[in-house]
Each structure stands twice: as C-alpha cells, then as structure tokens.
C-alpha positions, 0 to 999 in steps of 0.5 A, spaced: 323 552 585 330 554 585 335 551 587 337 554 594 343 558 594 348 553 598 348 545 600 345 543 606 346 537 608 342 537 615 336 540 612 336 534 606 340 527 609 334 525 614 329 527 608 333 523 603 333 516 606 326 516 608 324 518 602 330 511 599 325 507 605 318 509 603 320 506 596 321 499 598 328 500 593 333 497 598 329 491 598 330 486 592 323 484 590 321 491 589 326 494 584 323 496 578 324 492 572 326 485 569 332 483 574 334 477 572 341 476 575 342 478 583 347 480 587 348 479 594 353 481 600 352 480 607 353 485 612 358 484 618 354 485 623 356 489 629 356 488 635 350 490 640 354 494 646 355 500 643 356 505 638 359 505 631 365 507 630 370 509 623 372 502 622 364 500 621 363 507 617 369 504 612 364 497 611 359 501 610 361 505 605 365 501 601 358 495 602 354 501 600 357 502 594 358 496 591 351 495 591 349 502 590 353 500 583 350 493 583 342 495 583 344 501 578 347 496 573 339 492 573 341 487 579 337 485 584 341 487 590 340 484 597 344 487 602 342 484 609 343 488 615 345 485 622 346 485 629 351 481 633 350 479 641 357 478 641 359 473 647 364 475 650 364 482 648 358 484 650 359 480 657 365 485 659 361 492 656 355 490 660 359 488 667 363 495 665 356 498 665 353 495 671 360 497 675 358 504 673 351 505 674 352 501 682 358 507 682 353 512 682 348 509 687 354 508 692 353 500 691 357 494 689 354 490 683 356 482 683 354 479 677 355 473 682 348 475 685 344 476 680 341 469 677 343 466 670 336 468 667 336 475 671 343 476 667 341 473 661 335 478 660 339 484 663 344 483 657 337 482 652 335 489 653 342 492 653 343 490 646 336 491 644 337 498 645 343 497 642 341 495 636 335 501 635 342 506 636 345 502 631 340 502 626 340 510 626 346 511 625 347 506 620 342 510 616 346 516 618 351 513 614 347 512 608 347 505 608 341 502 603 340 494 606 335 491 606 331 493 613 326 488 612 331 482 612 334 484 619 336 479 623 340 478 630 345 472 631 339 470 637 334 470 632 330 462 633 333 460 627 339 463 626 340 459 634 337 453 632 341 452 626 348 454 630 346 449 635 344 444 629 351 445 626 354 443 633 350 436 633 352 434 627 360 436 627 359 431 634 356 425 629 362 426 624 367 427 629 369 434 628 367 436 635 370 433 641 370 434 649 376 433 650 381 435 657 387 441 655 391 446 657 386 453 656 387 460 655 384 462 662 383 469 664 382 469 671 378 476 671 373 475 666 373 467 669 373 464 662 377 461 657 380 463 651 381 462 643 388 461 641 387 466 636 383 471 641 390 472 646 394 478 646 401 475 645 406 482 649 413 483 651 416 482 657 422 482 660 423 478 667 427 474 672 429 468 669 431 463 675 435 458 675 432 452 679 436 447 681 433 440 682 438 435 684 444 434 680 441 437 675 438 445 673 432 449 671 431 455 667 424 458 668 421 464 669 415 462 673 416 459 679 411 459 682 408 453 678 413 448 681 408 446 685 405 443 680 411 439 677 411 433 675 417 431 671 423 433 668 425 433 661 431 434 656 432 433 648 434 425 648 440 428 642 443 432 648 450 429 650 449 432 657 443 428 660 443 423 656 445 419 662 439 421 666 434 419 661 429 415 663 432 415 671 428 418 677 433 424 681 431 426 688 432 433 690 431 438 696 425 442 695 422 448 697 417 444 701 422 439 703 425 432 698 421 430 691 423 425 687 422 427 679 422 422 673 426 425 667 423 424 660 427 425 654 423 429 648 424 432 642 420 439 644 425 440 649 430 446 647 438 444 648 439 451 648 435 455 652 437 456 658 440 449 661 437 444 656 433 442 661 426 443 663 420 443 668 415 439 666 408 442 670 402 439 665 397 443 668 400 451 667 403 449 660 401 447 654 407 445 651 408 441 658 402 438 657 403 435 651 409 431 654 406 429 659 400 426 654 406 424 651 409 420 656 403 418 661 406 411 662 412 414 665 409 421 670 404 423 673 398 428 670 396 434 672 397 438 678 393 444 680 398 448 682 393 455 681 386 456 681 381 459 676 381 466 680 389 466 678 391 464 686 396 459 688 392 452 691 393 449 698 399 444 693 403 450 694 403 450 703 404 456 705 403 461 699 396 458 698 391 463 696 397 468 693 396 471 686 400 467 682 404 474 679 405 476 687 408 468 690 413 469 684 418 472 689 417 469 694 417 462 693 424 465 689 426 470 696 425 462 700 428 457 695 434 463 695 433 462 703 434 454 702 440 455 697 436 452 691 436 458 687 443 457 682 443 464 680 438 469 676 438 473 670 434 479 671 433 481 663 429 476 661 425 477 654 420 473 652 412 473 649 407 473 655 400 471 654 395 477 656 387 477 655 386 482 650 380 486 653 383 488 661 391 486 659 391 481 666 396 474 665 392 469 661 393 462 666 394 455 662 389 451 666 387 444 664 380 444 663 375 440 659 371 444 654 368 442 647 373 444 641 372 443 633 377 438 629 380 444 624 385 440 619 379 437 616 375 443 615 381 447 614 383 444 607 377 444 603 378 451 605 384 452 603 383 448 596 377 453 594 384 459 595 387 455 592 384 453 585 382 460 584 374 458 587 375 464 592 378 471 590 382 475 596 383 482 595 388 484 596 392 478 593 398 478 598 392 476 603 392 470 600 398 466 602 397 469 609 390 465 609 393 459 607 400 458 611 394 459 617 390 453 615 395 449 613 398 451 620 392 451 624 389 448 631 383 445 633 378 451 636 376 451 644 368 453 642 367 454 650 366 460 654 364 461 660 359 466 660 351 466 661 351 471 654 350 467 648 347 461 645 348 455 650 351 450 647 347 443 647 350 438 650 348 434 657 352 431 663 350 425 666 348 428 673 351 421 676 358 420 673 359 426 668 359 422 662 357 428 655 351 426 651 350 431 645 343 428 643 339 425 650 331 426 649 331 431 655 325 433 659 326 437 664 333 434 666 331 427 666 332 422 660 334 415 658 339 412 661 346 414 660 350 410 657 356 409 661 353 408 668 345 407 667 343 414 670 338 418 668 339 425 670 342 431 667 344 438 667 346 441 661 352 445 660 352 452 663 357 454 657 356 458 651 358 458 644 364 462 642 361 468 638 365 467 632 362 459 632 355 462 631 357 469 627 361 463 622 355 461 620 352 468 619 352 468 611 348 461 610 343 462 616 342 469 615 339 467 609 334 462 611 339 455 610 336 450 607 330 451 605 329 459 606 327 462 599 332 468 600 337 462 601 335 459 595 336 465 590 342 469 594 347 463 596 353 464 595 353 471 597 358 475 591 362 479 596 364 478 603 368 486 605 371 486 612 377 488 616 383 485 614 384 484 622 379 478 622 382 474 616 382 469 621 377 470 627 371 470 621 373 470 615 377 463 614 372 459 619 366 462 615 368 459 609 370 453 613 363 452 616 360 454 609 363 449 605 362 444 611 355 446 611 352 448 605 357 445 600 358 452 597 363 457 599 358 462 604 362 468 598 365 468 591 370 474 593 373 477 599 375 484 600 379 486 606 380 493 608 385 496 612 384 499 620 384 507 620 389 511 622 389 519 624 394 524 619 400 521 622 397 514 621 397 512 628 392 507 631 385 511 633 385 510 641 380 513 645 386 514 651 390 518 644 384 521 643 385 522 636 378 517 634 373 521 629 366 519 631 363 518 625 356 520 626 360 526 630 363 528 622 358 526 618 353 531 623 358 537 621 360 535 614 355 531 612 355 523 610 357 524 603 364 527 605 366 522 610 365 517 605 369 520 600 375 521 605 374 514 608 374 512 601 379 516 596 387 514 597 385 508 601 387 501 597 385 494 598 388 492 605 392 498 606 391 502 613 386 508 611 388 515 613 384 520 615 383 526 618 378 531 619 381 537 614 380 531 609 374 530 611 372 538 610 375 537 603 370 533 601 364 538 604 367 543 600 367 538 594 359 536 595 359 544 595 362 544 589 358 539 586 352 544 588 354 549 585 355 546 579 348 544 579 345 551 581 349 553 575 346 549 570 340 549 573 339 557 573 341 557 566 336 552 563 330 555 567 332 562 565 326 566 562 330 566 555 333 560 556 331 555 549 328 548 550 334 543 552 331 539 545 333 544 540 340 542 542 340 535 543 342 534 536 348 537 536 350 535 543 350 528 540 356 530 536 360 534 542 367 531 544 365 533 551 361 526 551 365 522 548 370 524 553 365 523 559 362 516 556 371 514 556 372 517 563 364 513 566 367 506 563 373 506 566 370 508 573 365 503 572 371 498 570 375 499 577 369 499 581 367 493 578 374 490 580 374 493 587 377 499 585 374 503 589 379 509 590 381 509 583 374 510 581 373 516 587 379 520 584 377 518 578 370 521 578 373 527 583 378 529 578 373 529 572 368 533 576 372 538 579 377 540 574 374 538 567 367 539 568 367 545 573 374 547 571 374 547 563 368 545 562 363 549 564 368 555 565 368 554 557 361 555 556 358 561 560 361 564 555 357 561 550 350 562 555 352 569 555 353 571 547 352 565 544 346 563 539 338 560 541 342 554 537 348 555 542 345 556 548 340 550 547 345 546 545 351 549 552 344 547 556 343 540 553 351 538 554 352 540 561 345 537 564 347 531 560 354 531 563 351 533 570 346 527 570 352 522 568 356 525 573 351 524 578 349 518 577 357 515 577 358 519 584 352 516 587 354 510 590 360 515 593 356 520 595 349 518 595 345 524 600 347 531 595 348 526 589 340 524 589 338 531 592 340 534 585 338 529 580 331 529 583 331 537 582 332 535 574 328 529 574 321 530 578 319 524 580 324 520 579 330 516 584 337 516 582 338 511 587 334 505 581 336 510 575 341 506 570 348 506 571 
C-alpha cells in the first residue's frame, strides 16, 4: 500500500501508542530477547491537581529518550510512571476550585464546614480524575512507561512504608518534637519549610524605637508586644555597661521593664547596634532566648495564628499585623517614644510562595528530622564520585547546601496527605510515636499514667513522602522489582528542585536502603519563551503542550524541547520552533515516500541484487561513524548534540546530497545500479529511523513499519 502523499500525525499518534500498548514492550518482562543487564528511571511523578504543562513535556522526553535508547541497546528497560497527592499543592488547587464552583451557585464555601474525612475524600476524587487526565496526555506525549507498574504517593504500601520511615528515624533519634519559630502562613494556616519561602524585596519604614537610655531599630513594630528583652554584641564598646543590667522604659501601653543580653548574633552595625529581643515573632530572636533562658523570659504570643495581633497588644488586639504597624507607631509617635523613621528601608521579606501573603514567625511545636547526619553520607557519595550530577557545576551547589543545612519541619497543617503517626497523651499532651492504640486508648503514657490519645491531626510534608519515591515505588524491601531495579540508573528533573527533592532522596535513600536511590542525576532547565522570559499565565506566553502537539504533533515538540537545550541551562522555545520540526518530520516523510515509491516501482530491481555493492559504499561508512557518535553523546546525557547531530544528517546529507545524487542513477542508471541506489538508501533510512526514534518516535515508527511489516521499531536493534 503506498505511502500517503503527506504525514499526518493526527491520523497516526493515537494509533501508534496503542498499538506500543498492546505489545506489552513498555513492560521489562516482555521485551523480547535475553536481556541480561537492566536499566531503570523513575518517573518524577506530577502533581494530581491539574493538567501538564511544558516543564513535564521536557522530562518526558528527555526520560523517554533515555530508555527509547536504553531498550534499543538490549536492555531491560523499566520506567515506572506516577502520580503525587502533593500535599499542600493540592490542598490550595482544590480550596481554589471549590471557592470557584460555590461562586457559581451564589454561595460561600468554608472548608471549616466540611469534616476532616469529607475533605479528605473530596480531595481523593479531585486527584483521581486528575490522574486519568494526566495519563492521557502523558501518552500524548509519547511517553513509554511501564503503565502496568503505576503507582500513587497514597498507595497502602507506599503510605506504610512512609509512616515506617518516620518511627524508625524517631527510635535513631533523627526525628524529634521540638518547639520553634515556623514559617506560618496565616491564610493557608500551616507552616512551612525553610526551603518553600518565597524571600522578596521590600522597601519599608524603619522605626527608631526608643526603650529608655537606649534605642532600637526595627521594622516591625507591631510585635513589640511580644518583647521580652533587649540584646547588644558583647564587643560593642557602646553598651557594654548595660550588659547583664535590667533598664526601664515608658512604653506604649505604659512602663516596662527589659533585661539586656549581650550576644554574638547581634549586628553592631545595623541600625543602633541594639536590638529587640520578641523570641515569638523571630527566629533569630528565638535562638537568643534559648540562649539566655536563665536570664529572660520565653515567648510571648504577640500575634495569632490568623496573622491578628493578640489581647497582649490592648487596644490593637484583633489588627492584622501589616495594618497595627502604623498605628502603634502613629501613637508612640503620640508618646514621644519614636526617635526618628527612615522611610527607605531595604530588606528581604518572608512571603508564602503560593498567595504572596507575609509569612509570620510563630512558635509552634512541629515533628522535624535532624538533617546533619543524613546530610554528610549524602555529601560523601557527591563527593567521592558515587553520585554523578549533570551538569558538573550543580555539584558544588549540592554540597555548599548540605553542608549548610538545617533541620527539616515535616508538619503541615492540612487534612490532604499521609497522617503523621504520632499520638498525644489526651491528659498531659506527652508525644508517643509507637503506643498500641485502639480506638484512642492504649497503655499508660509514660509521663503521667493516662491512657487516652489523640492522634496528631498533621500531615507529612509532601516532600517527606515524594523522598522516598525511588525505593517504595519499587516495592522497598522485599518487592521483586526492588530486587532487580535498585539503585535506579538516572534521576532527571529540574534543576529548581535540587534541594526540595533530589538531595532529600538521596539522603532518605542512603538512610533507608544503603544504597543511593539513583547512579546519575540530570537536571534540566525551566522553559522560557523566544525572548527567554519565564512562562507565566498572567504573561501569557505559557505553551500548552498538548495544545502544540495537537497542531504539530508530538514528535516536533519534542525536538524543539530538546535541540539547543544543554544540561541545566534554561530551554528556550517557541512556537516557530516548533513548527520547524513538523516541517522536519515532513521532510522525513518525504524522504520515505521517495525511497518507498522507487523500490515498489514495477521496474524497480529486488533490494538483494544490490546489496553486495552497498556494502562497499562510502555512504555507509560515513552513516556507521555519524550513528556512534550519536550514540556516544547519548550515552553521555547529550541529548541536544545527538539531536542536532542526527537532524543535521537527515536534512542535509542524506536528503540534501544523498538522495538528491541518487535520483540520478533510479532514472538512468543500470538494473545493478538501480538495485544497488534502492538497497543504499533504504539501508540509510532504517538507520536513520532508528537513531531519531528515541527523539521522534510517532512518525519514525509509522515509517519503519511500511518497510518492516510486522515488525516494532520501538524493540529493534540500535
């Protein structure tokens, strides 16, 4: 049957992929062949709130050529696919939504209404739509993961080994419950990792406060409520004298008396040199007091959890925190007890990433991980060439971060997400990690004798479970696939979650298992449009890559993701991009089409009577050196060079020269030459196909199946 005049992705991806599916080859157990060495990546498993956007079409594809490549190569390839319940993430999509649809009806929605278990179960169904969406357009994609093996971060195994994890860092003494100063949003009302603030520049009033004979520089007075102390750098000449000494001050809800505390934190040369100790509403301020304990009080709850100043604050009490700030400086301005104001103040605010409010320190007891430990095994691994990160730059970036790291708040107060396994004594509050409960009583707590418990209503950070993705998505300890799989070969993500995901998995991996969770890292860079701006949907420059794969077919968007695009750096592109890659799969086609027509031709001679000259033809020679360099760049994660490699030959040697050379000969030459143009240019064609496939595997399959009846590309050999 001839080949149809034009390529037409439409009628052939959906057709393509389901026929990959009925094969059975995306699963490792049924490639064909003796497969003695394996190969294995886990997929980053996206959220399930939403739909993809380019940044998963670039793992995707940078995932799917690796083991494209690996399985061509006689491996047996695994690439697990999955999903995320992100925690948090999900928590905002799903409030978003449900404010949304209640808009529409002319109601209010209040989560505060709906039980624990109502909100839970909402939220199931939400991701498990979600996911079916997800799953079509990861096939869209092109993407051929193991289906069979899917798996969900809420999974009953992959929930019982987080929860596993947990109560054995507790009995080594990596998890603790310990009171802190938090990152609280007061909208979303839950506490935040250090590494999930947004940090912006602000300019604000700086006020001069005066506290007696001495003067403090702050750009919240608001929280003065809270003071419990004053503090200097016990080297500053200045105040030495005051050291030690308690001053007394007229204040704006009448005298106080304050202790001064000499420590090192303290800058000399911000403002005065002296600063307002609040342990509650600062983290630094915090740690001074833990310092000092014997000599001041402890925290004073100056602000509430909603972000509203507390009835420690008198007739401001119930003022969000932002709108008291002027007007408990507007009256100690009133009192005289504000020396001066500068009003261009630059400094770094602590912002919730997702709605931009001000984060508020509060203290608050939460569950966190003792990182040091965990953090130099992981660094050792970097460090004596166990762990390859690509790019090599990111590597010092890895480790000045774990070598600088703090302990991990694992605490979020939602409902979404996997419960962290931790009871309280319901008589004195005493933590218990391991009581034998049923149905909230259990056996005597140890502090007080009680036997009643309620368990924590916190739920693991998402990053906490998703840290443990490699292992218990491979069915950690005794799973046959964890057996045959673990380590992982390569872990490819974005270079922005370095911290978030990557180091903790390795950390947790190590932890865990003994093993790193992966052998290489590759990191990619975010997409930016023509200009190499972000994509933002208020910019309105965010390609929708279902939207460009429909118009273009997936195969182009992949090469454009791909092509140009080095290790770590920013991916530019662009719909005129993208639209150059359909018009190299039709150039492809055309090719095809070309070779095709000239071998079924009535007068074209058997491909056999030439293939003893072929083998002696310069062209192959030349093809055989192009095909291992290819293969040697993608072996070493250099996927752009091997794209433009392979583009470049396609394009203009074999359609440019070569085949240009030989119409020629298909018109004039001999039977012999014929026969012998026919076996050369299908033979470079076949090889062609099979070094793009892994880049463009919809339009490179449908050809090879028009030559090779019965026959899949997507197992032939590389």
């Amino acid at each position: 049957m001839p080949m149809e005049p034009r390529y037409d992705h439409g009628k052939t991806e959906e057709k393509t992929y389901r026929r990959w599916e009925e094969s059975g080859y995306f699963n490792p157990d049924n490639l064909p062949g003796e497969r003695a060495e394996s190969f294995s990546v886990i997929m980053p498993p996206p959220n399930a709130n939403g739909d993809l956007h380019v940044g998963h079409a670039v793992f995707l594809t940078l995932e799917d050529i690796m083991v494209r490549f690996a399985r061509m190569h006689g491996k047996r390839a695994l690439w697990l696919p999955g999903a995320d319940h992100a925690g948090f993430e999900t928590h905002v999509v799903f409030d978003k939504k449900m404010e949304k649809e209640a808009r529409a009806r002319g109601a209010h929605y209040d989560r505060a209404q709906m039980s624990r278990e109502e909100v839970w179960r909402a939220t199931w169904d939400f991701t498990q739509h979600n996911r079916t969406n997800m799953e079509a357009q990861i096939r869209k994609l092109g993407a051929s993961c193991d289906w069979s093996r899917e798996k969900f971060t809420l999974d009953p195994d992959i929930v019982r080994g987080t929860e596993e994890t947990f109560v054995r860092m507790y009995r080594d003494g990596l998890v603790y419950r310990g009171l802190r100063v938090v990152n609280w949003c007061p909208k979303h009302r839950t506490a935040f990792s250090d590494l999930e603030v947004k940090h912006e520049e602000r300019r604000d009033p700086l006020y001069y406060i005066k506290y007696g004979p001495l003067t403090v520089a702050t750009v919240r007075p608001e929280t003065k409520f809270g003071d419990t102390a004053l503090a200097v750098n016990p080297h500053d000449e200045r105040y030495r004298k005051y050291a030690g000494k308690e001053i007394s001050a007229e204040d704006i809800l009448g005298p106080i008396t304050l202790r001064v505390v000499a420590d090192d934190v303290v800058d000399p040369a911000f403002g005065t040199g002296v600063v307002k100790v609040t342990p509650a509403h600062d983290a630094a301020d915090f740690e001074i007091w833990q310092r000092h304990k014997d000599e001041i009080p402890g925290p004073k709850i100056a602000i509430d959890e909603t972000g509203r100043l507390t009835a420690l604050a008198g007739p401001f009490a119930g003022l969000k925190a932002e709108e008291a700030r002027e007007k408990v400086a507007e009256v100690m301005r009133e009192k005289g007890i504000i020396e001066k104001t500068d009003p261009g103040y630059v400094h770094q605010v602590t912002t919730c990433y997702k709605c931009g409010s001000v984060l508020e320190p509060i203290p608050k007891s939460q569950w966190f991980v003792k990182m040091a430990p965990l953090a130099e095994k992981a660094a050792e691994a970097a460090e004596k060439g166990e762990l390859t990160i690509i790019p090599a730059h990111s590597k010092s970036i890895y480790l000045h971060w774990l070598k600088n790291i703090r302990d991990w708040n694992i605490s979020r107060q939602i409902a979404w997400g996997i419960r962290i396994p931790a009871w309280f004594c319901a008589n004195c509050g005493e933590p218990n990690v391991e009581p034998k409960i049923e149905k909230g009583k259990g056996e005597p707590c140890a502090k007080c004798g009680g036997g009643l418990y309620e368990q924590d209503p916190d739920v693991f950070d998402t990053w906490f479970s998703s840290a443990q993705w490699p292992y218990l998505a491979l069915g950690y300890p005794d799973g046959r696939d964890y057996k045959a799989f673990y380590p992982t070969d390569v872990m490819e993500t974005g270079y922005d979650i370095l911290f978030f995901w990557v180091a903790r998995m390795v950390m947790l991996g190590l932890y865990r298992t003994g093993k790193l969770p992966f052998r290489t890292v590759y990191l990619h860079g975010l997409v930016r449009d023509k200009d190499r701006v972000k994509m933002s949907k208020s910019k309105g420059n965010v390609v929708n890559p279902l939207g460009v794969a429909e118009t273009y077919g997936a195969d182009a968007l992949r090469m454009a993701l791909v092509a140009g695009s080095t290790p770590g750096s920013d991916i530019v592109i662009s719909e005129d991009k993208i639209r150059g890659y359909r018009n190299f799969a039709t150039k492809l086609w055309n090719i095809a089409r070309f070779i095709e027509m000239n071998r079924s031709a009535p007068s074209a001679p058997a491909a056999a009577a030439g293939a003893d000259g072929v083998s002696r033809r310069p062209e192959l020679a030349a093809f055989a050196q192009i095909k291992e360099e290819a293969a040697e760049h993608l072996a070493h994660f250099e996927f752009h060079l091997a794209a433009e490699k392979i583009y470049h030959y396609v394009w203009h040697e074999l359609a440019d020269k070569i085949v240009e050379r030989e119409k020629d000969v298909l018109r004039n030459g001999s039977a012999a030459e014929k026969a012998e143009s026919c076996t050369l240019l299908e033979t470079l064609l076949l090889g062609s196909l099979k070094m793009l496939h892994p880049f463009m595997p919809f339009v490179t399959e449908e050809i090879y199946v028009i030559f090779r009846p019965g026959e899949m590309l997507m197992v032939a050999e590389w």
